[in-house]
mmJSON file of the N, C-alpha and C atoms, coordinates in Angstrom:
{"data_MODEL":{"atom_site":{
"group_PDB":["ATOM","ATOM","ATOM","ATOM","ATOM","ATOM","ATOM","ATOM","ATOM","ATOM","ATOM","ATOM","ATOM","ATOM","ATOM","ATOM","ATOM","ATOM","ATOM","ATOM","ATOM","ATOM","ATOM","ATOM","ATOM","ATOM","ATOM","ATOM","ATOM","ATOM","ATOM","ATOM","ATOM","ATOM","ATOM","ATOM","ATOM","ATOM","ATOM","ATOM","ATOM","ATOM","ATOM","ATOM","ATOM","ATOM","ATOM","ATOM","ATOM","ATOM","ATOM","ATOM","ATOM","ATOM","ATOM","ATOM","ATOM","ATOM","ATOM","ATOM","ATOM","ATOM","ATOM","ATOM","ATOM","ATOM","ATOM","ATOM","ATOM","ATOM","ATOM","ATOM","ATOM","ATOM","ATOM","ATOM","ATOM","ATOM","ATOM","ATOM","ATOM","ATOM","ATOM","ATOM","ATOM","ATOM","ATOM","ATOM","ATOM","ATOM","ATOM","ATOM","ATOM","ATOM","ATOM","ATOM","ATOM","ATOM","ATOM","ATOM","ATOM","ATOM","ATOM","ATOM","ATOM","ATOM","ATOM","ATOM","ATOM","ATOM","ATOM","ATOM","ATOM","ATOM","ATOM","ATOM","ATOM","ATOM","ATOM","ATOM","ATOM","ATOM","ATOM","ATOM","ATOM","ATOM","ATOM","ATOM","ATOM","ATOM","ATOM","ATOM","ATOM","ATOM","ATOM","ATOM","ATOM","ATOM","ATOM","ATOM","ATOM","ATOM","ATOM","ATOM","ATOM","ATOM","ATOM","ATOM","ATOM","ATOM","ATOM","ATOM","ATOM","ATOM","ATOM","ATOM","ATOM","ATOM","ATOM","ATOM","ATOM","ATOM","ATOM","ATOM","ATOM","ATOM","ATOM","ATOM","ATOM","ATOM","ATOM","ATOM","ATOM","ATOM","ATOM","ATOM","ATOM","ATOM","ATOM","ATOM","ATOM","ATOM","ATOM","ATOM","ATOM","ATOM","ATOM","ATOM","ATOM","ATOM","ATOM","ATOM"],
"id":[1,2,3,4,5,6,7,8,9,10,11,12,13,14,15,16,17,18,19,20,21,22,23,24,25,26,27,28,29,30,31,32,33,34,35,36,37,38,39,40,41,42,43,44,45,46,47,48,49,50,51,52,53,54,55,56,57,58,59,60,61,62,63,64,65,66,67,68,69,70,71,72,73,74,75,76,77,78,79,80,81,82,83,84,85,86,87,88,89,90,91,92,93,94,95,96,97,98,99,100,101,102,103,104,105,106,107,108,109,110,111,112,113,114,115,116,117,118,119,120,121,122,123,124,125,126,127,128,129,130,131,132,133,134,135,136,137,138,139,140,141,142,143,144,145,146,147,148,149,150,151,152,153,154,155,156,157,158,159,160,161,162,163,164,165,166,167,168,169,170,171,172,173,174,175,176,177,178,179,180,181,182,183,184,185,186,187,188,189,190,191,192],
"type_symbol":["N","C","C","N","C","C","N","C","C","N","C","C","N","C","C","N","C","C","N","C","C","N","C","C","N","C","C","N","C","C","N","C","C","N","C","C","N","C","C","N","C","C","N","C","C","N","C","C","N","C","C","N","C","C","N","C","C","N","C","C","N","C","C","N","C","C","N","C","C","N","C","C","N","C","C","N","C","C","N","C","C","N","C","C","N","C","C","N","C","C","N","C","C","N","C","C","N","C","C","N","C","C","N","C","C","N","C","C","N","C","C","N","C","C","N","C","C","N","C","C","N","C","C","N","C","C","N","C","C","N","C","C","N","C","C","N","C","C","N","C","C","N","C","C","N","C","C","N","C","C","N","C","C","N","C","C","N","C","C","N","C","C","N","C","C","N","C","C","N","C","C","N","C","C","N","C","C","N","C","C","N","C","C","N","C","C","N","C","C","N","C","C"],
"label_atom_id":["N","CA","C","N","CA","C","N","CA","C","N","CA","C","N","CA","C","N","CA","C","N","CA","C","N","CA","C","N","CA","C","N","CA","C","N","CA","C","N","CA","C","N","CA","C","N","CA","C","N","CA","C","N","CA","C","N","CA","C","N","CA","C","N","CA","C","N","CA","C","N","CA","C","N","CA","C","N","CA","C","N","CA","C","N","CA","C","N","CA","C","N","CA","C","N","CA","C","N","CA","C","N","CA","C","N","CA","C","N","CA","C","N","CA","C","N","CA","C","N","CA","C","N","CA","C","N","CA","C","N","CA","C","N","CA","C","N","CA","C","N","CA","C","N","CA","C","N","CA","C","N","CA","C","N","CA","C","N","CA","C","N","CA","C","N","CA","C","N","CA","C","N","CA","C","N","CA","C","N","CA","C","N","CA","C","N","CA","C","N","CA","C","N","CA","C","N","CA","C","N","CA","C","N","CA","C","N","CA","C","N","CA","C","N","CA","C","N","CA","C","N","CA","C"],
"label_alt_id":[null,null,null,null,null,null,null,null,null,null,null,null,null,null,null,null,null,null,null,null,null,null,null,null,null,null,null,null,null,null,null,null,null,null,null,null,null,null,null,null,null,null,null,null,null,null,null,null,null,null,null,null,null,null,null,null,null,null,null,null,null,null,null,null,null,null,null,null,null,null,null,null,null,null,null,null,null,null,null,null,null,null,null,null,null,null,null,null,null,null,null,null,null,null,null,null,null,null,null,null,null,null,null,null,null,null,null,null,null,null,null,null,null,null,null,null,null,null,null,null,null,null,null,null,null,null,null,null,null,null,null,null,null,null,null,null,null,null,null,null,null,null,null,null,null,null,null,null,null,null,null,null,null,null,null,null,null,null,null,null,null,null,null,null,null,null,null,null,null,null,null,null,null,null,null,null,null,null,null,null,null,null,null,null,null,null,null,null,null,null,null,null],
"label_comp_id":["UNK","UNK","UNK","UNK","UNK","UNK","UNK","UNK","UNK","UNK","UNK","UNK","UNK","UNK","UNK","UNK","UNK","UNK","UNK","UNK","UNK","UNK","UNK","UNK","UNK","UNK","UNK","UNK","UNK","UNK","UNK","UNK","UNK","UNK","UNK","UNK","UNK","UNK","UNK","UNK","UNK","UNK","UNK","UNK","UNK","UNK","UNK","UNK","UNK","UNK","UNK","UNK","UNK","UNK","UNK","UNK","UNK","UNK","UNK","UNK","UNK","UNK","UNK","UNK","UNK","UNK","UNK","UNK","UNK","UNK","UNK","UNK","UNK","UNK","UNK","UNK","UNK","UNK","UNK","UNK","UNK","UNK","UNK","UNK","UNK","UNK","UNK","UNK","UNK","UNK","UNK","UNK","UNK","UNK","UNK","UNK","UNK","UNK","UNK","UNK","UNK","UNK","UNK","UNK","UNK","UNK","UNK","UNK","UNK","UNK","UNK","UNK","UNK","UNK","UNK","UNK","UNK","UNK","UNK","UNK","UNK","UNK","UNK","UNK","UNK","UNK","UNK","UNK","UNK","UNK","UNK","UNK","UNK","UNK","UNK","UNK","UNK","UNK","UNK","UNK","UNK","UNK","UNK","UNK","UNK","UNK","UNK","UNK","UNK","UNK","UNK","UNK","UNK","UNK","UNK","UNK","UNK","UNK","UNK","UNK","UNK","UNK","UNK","UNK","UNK","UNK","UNK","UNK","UNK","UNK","UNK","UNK","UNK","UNK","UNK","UNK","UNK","UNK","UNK","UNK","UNK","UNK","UNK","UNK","UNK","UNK","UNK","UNK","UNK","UNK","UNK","UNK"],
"label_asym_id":["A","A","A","A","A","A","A","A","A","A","A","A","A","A","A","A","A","A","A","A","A","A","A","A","A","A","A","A","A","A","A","A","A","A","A","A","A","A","A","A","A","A","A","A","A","A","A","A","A","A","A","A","A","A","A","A","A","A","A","A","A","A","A","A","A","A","A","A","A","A","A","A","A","A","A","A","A","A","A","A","A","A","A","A","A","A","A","A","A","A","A","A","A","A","A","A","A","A","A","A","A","A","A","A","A","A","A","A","A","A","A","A","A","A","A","A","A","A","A","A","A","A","A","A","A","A","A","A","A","A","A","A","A","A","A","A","A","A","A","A","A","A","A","A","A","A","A","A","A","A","A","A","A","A","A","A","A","A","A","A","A","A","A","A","A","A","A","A","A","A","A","A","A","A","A","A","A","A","A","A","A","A","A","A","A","A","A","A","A","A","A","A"],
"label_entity_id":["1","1","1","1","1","1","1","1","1","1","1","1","1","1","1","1","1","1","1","1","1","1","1","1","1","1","1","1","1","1","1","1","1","1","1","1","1","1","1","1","1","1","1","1","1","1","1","1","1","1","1","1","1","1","1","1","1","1","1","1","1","1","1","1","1","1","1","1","1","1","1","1","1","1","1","1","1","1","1","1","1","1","1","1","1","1","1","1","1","1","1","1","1","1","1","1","1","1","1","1","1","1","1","1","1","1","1","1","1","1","1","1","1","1","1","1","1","1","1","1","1","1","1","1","1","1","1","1","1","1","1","1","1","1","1","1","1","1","1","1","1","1","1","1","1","1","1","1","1","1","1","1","1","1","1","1","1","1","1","1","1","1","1","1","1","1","1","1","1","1","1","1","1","1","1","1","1","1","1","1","1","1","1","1","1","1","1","1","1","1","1","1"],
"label_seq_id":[1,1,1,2,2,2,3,3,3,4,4,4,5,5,5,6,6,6,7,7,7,8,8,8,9,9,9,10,10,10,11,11,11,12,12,12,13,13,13,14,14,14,15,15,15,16,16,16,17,17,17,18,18,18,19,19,19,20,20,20,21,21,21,22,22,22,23,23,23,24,24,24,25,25,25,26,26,26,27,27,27,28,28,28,29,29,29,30,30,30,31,31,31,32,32,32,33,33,33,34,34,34,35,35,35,36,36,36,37,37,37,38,38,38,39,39,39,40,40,40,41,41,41,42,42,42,43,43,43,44,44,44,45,45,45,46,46,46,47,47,47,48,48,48,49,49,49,50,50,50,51,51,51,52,52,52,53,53,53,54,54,54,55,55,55,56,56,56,57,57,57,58,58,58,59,59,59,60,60,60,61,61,61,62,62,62,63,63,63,64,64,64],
"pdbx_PDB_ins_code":[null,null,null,null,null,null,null,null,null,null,null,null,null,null,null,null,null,null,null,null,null,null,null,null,null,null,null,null,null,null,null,null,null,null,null,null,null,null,null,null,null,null,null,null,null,null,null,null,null,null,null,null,null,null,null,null,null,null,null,null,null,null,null,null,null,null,null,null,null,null,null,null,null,null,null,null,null,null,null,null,null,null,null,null,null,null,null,null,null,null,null,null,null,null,null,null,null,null,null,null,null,null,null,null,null,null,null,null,null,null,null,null,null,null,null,null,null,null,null,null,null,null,null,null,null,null,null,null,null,null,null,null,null,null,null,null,null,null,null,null,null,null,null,null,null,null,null,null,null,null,null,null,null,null,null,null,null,null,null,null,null,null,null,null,null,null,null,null,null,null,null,null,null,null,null,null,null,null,null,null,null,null,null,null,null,null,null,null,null,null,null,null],
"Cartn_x":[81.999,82.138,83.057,82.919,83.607,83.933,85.352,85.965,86.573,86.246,86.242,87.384,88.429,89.449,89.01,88.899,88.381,89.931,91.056,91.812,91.527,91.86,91.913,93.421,93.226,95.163,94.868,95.98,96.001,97.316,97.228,97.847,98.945,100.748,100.931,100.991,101.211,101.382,102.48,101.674,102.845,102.764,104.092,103.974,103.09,101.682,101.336,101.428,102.807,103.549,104.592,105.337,106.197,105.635,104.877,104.508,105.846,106.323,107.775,106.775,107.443,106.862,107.263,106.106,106.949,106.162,107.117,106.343,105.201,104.178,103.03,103.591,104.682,105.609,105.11,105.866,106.308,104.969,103.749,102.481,101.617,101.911,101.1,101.407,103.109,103.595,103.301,103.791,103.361,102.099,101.158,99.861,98.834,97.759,96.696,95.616,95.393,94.616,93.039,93.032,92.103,92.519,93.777,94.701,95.496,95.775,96.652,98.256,98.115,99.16,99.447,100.928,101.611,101.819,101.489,101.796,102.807,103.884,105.167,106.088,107.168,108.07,109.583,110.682,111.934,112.379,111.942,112.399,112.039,111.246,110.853,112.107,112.63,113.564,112.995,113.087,112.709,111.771,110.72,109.241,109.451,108.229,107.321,106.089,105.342,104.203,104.021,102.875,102.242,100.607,100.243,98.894,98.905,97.364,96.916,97.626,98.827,99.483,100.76,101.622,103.082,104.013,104.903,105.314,107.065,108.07,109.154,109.666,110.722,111.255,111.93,112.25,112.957,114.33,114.76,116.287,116.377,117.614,117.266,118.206,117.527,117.938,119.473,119.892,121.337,121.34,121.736,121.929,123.36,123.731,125.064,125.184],
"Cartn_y":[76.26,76.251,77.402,78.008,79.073,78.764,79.56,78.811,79.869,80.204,80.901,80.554,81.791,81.961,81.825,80.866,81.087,81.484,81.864,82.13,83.743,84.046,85.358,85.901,87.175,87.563,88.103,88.288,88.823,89.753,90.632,91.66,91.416,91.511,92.3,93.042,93.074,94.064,95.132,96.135,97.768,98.357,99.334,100.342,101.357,101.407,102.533,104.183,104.158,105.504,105.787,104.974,105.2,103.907,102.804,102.067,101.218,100.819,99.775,98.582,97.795,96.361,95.901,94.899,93.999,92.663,91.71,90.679,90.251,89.275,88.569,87.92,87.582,87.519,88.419,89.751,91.298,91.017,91.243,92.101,91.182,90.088,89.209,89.363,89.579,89.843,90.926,92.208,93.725,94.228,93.822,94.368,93.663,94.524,94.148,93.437,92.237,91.293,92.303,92.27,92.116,93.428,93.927,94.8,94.37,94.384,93.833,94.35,95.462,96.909,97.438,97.359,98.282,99.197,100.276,101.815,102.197,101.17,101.575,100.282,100.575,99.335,99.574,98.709,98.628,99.636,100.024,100.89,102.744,102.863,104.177,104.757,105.644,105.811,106.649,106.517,106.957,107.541,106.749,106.956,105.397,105.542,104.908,104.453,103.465,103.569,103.839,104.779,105.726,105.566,104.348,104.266,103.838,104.647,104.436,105.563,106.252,107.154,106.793,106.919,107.426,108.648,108.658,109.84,109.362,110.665,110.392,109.949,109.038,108.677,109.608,109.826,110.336,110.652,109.434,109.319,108.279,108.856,108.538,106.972,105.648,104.436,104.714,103.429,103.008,102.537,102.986,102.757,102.391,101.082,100.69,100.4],
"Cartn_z":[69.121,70.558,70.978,71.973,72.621,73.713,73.892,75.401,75.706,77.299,78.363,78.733,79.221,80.142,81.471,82.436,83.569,84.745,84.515,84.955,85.213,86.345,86.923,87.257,87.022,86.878,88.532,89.109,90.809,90.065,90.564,90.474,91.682,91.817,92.623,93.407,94.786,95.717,95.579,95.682,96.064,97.278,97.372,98.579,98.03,98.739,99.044,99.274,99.585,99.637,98.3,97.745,96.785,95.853,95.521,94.396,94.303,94.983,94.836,94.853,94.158,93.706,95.399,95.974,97.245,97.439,97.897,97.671,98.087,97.801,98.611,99.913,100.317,101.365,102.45,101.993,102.434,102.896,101.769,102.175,103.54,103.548,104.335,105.654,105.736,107.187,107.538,106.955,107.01,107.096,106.502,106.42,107.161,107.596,108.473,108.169,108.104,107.257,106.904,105.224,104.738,104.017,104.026,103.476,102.69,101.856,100.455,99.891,100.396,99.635,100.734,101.58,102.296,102.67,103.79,103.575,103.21,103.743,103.355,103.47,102.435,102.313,102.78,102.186,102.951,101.632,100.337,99.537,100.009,100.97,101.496,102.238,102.326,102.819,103.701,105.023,106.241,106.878,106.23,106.572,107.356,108.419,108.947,109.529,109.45,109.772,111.247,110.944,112.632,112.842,113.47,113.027,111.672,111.527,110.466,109.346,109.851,108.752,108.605,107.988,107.15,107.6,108.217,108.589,108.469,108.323,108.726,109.775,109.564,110.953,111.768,112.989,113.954,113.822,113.41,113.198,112.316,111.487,109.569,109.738,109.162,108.788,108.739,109.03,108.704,106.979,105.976,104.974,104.564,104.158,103.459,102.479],
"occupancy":[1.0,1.0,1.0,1.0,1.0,1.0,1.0,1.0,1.0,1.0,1.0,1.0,1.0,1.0,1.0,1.0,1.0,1.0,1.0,1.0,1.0,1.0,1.0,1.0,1.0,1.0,1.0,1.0,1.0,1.0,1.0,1.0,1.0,1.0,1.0,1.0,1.0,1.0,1.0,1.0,1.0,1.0,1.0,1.0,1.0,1.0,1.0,1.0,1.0,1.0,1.0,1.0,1.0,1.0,1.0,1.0,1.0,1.0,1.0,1.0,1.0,1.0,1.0,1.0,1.0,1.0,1.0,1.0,1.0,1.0,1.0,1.0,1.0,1.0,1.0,1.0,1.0,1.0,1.0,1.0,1.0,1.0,1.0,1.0,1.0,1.0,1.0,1.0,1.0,1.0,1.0,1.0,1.0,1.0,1.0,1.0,1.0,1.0,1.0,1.0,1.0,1.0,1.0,1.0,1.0,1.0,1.0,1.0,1.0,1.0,1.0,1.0,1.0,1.0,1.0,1.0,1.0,1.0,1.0,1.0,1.0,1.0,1.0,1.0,1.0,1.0,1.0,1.0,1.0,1.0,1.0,1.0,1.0,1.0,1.0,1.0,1.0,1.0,1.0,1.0,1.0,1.0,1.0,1.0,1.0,1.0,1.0,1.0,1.0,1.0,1.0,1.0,1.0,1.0,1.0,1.0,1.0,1.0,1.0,1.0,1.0,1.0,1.0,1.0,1.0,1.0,1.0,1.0,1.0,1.0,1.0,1.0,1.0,1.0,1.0,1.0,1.0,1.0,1.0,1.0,1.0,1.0,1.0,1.0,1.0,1.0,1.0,1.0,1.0,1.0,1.0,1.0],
"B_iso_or_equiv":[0.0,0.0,0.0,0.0,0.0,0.0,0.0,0.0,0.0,0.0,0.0,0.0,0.0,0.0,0.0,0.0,0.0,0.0,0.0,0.0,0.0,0.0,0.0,0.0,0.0,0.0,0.0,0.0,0.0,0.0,0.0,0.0,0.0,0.0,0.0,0.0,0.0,0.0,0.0,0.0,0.0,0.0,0.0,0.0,0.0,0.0,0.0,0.0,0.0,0.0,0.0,0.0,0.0,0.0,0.0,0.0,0.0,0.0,0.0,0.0,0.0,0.0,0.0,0.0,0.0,0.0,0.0,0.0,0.0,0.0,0.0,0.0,0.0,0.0,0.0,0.0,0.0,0.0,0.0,0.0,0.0,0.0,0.0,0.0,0.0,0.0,0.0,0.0,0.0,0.0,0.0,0.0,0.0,0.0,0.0,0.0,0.0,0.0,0.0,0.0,0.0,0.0,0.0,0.0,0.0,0.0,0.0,0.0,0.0,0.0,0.0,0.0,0.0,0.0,0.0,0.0,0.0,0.0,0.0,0.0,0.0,0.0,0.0,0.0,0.0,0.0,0.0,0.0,0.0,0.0,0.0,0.0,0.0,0.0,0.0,0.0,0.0,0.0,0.0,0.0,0.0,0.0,0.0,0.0,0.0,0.0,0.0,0.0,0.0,0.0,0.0,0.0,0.0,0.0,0.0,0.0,0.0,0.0,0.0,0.0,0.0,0.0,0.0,0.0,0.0,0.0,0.0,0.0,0.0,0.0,0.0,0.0,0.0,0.0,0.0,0.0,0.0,0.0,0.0,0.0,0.0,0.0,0.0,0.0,0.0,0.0,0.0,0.0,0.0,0.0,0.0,0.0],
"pdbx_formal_charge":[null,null,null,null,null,null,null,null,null,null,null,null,null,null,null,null,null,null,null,null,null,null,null,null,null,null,null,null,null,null,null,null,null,null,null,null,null,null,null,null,null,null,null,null,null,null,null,null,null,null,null,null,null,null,null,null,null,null,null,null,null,null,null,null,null,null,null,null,null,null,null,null,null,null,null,null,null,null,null,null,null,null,null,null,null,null,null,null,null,null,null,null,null,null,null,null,null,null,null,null,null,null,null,null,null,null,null,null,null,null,null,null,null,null,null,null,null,null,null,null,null,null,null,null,null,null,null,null,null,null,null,null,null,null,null,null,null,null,null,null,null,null,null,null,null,null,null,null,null,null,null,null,null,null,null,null,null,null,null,null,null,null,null,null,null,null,null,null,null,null,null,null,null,null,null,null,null,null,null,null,null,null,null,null,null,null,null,null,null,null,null,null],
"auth_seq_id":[1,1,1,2,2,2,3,3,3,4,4,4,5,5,5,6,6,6,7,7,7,8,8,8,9,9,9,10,10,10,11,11,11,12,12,12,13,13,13,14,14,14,15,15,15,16,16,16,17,17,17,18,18,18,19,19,19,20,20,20,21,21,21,22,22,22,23,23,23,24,24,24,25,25,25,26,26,26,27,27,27,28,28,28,29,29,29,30,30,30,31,31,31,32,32,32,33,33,33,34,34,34,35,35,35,36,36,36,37,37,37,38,38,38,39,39,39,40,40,40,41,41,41,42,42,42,43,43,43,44,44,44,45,45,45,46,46,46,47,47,47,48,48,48,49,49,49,50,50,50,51,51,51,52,52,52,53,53,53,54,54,54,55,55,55,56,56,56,57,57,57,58,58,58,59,59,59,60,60,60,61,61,61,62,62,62,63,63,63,64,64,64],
"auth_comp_id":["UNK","UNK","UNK","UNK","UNK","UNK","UNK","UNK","UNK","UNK","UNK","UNK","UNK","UNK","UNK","UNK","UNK","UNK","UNK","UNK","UNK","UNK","UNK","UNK","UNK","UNK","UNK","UNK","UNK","UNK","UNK","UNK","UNK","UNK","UNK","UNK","UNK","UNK","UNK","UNK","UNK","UNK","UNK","UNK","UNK","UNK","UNK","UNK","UNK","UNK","UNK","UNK","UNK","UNK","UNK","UNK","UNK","UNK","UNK","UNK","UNK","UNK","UNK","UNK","UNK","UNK","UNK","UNK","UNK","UNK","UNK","UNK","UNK","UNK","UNK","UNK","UNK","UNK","UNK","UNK","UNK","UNK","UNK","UNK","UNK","UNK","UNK","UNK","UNK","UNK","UNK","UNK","UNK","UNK","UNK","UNK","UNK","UNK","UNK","UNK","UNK","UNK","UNK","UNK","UNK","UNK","UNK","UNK","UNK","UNK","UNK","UNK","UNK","UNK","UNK","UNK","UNK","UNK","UNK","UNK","UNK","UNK","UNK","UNK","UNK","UNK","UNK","UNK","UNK","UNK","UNK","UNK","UNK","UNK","UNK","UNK","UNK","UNK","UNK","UNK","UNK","UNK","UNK","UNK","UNK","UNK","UNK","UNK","UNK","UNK","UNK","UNK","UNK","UNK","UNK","UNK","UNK","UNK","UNK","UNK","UNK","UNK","UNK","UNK","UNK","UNK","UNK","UNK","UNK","UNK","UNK","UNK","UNK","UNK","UNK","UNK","UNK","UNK","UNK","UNK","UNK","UNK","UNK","UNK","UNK","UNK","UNK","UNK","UNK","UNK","UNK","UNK"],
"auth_asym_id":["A","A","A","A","A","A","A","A","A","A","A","A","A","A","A","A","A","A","A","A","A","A","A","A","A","A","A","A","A","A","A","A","A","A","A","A","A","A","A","A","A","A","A","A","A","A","A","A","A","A","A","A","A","A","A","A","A","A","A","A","A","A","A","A","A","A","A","A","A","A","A","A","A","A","A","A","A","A","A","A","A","A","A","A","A","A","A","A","A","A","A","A","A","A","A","A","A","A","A","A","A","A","A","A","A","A","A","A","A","A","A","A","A","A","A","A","A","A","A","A","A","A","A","A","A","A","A","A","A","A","A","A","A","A","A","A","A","A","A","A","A","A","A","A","A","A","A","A","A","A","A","A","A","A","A","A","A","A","A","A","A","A","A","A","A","A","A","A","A","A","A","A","A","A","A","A","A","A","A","A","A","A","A","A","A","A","A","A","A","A","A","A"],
"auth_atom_id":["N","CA","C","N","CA","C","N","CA","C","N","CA","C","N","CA","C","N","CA","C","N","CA","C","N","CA","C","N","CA","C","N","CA","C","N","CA","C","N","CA","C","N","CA","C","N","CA","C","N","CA","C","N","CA","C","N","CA","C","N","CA","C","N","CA","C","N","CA","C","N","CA","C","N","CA","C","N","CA","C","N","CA","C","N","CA","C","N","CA","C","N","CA","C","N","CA","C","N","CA","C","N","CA","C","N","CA","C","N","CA","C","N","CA","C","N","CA","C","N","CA","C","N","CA","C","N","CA","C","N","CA","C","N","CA","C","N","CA","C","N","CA","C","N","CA","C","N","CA","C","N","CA","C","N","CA","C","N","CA","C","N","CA","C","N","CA","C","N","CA","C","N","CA","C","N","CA","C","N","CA","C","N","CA","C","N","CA","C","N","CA","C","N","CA","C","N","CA","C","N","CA","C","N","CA","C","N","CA","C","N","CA","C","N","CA","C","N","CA","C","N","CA","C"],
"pdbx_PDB_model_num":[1,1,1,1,1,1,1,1,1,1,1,1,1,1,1,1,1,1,1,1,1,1,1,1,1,1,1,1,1,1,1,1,1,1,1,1,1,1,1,1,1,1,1,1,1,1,1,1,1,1,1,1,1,1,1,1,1,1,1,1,1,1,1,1,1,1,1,1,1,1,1,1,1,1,1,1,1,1,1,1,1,1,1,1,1,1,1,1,1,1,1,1,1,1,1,1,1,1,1,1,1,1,1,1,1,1,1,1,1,1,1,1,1,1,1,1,1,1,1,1,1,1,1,1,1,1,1,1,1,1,1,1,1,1,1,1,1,1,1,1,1,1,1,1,1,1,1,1,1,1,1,1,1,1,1,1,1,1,1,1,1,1,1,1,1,1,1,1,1,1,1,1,1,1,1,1,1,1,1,1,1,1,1,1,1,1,1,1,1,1,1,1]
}}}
């Protein structure tokens, strides 16, 4: 007899722009349903989403 793994692995979500691990949390709030992977995360340092693109911010994050 042979026996089948019927378990499927789900991969993790990343930022899109830099590949930072972020959570299924992150991605569900952040991203546009039926989108999985972030353009950008809280590890990007001063990029933001513009549309449908990625661009630097205006004026650079408060970092502490």
């Amino acid at each position: 007899m042979v026996r089948t793994n019927t378990f499927t692995e789900k991969t993790m979500p990343n930022c899109q722009n830099c590949g930072a691990f972020v959570t299924d949390a992150y991605a569900r709030v952040f991203t546009p349903r039926g989108i999985d992977e972030p353009r950008v995360c809280p590890e990007c340092e001063d990029k933001i989403r513009d549309g449908a693109d990625v661009r630097s911010a205006r004026s650079p994050r408060n970092r502490e």
